[in-house]
C-alpha positions in Angstrom: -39.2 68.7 -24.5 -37.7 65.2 -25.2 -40.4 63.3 -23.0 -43.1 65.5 -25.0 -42.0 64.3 -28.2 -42.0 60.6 -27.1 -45.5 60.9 -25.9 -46.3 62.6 -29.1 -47.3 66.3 -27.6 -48.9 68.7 -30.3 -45.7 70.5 -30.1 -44.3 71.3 -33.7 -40.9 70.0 -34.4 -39.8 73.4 -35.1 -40.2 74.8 -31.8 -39.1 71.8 -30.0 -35.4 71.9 -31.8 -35.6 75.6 -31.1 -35.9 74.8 -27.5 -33.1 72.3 -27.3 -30.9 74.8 -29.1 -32.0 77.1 -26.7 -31.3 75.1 -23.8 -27.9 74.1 -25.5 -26.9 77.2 -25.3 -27.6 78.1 -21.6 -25.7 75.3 -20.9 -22.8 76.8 -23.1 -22.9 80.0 -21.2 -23.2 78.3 -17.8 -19.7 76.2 -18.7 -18.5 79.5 -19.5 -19.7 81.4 -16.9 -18.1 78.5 -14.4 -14.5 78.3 -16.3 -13.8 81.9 -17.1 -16.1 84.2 -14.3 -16.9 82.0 -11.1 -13.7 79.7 -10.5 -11.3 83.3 -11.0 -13.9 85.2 -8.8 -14.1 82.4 -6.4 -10.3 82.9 -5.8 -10.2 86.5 -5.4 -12.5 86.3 -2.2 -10.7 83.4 -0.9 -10.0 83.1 2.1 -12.9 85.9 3.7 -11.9 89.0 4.7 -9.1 90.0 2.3 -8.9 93.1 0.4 -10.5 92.6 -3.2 -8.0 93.3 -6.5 -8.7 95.6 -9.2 -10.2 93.0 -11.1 -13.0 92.1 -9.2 -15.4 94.7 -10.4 -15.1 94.2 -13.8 -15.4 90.1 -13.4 -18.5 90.8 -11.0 -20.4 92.8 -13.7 -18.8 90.7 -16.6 -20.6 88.0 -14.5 -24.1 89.5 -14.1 -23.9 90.0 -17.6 -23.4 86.4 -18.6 -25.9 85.3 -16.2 -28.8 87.8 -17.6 -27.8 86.2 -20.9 -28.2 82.4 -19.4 -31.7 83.1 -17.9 -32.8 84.7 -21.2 -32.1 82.0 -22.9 -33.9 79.4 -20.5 -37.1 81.7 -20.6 -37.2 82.0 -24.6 -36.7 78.2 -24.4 -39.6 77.7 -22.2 -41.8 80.3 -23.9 -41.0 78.1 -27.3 -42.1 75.2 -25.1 -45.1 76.7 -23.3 -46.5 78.7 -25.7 -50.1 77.3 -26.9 -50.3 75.9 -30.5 -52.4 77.6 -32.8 -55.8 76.1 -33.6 -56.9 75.6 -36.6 -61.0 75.3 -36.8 -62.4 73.3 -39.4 -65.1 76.0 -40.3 -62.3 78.4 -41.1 -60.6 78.6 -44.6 -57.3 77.8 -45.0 -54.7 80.6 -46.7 -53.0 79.2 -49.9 
């Protein structure tokens, strides 16, 4: 989105701060998601082979919730991105 602006892509402002909000945000969840869900879930299956505590099952689908979250996020981004501008012909009247 940044390198589209600089070469001056038909890309409404609008959409393209949309999209950097967006992205903003799935990088928000992903810091989460690392801090709070991975690095505790990391330690629970350390080292391989051990018996799993009680609060492994809720982190695991606390986890695959946050994660559906952070992938929404990147595809509404991208659909903000990649979705076609509408065309305006010059034989059509405007609405006023």
């Amino acid at each position: 989105a940044l390198i589209c602006s600089l070469v001056r892509c038909p890309l409404s402002r609008l959409r393209v701060v949309i999209a950097i909000l967006l992205v903003g945000g799935a990088l928000g969840v992903m810091i989460y998601d690392y801090q709070h869900i991975y690095r505790p879930l990391e330690a629970m299956i350390t080292p391989p082979g051990q018996v799993r505590p009680m609060e492994f099952t809720p982190l695991h689908e606390r986890s695959k919730y946050v994660n559906s979250v952070h992938v929404g996020l990147c595809l509404l981004a991208s659909i903000a991105l990649c979705w076609p501008p509408r065309v305006v012909r010059k034989d059509e009247p405007r609405a006023q």
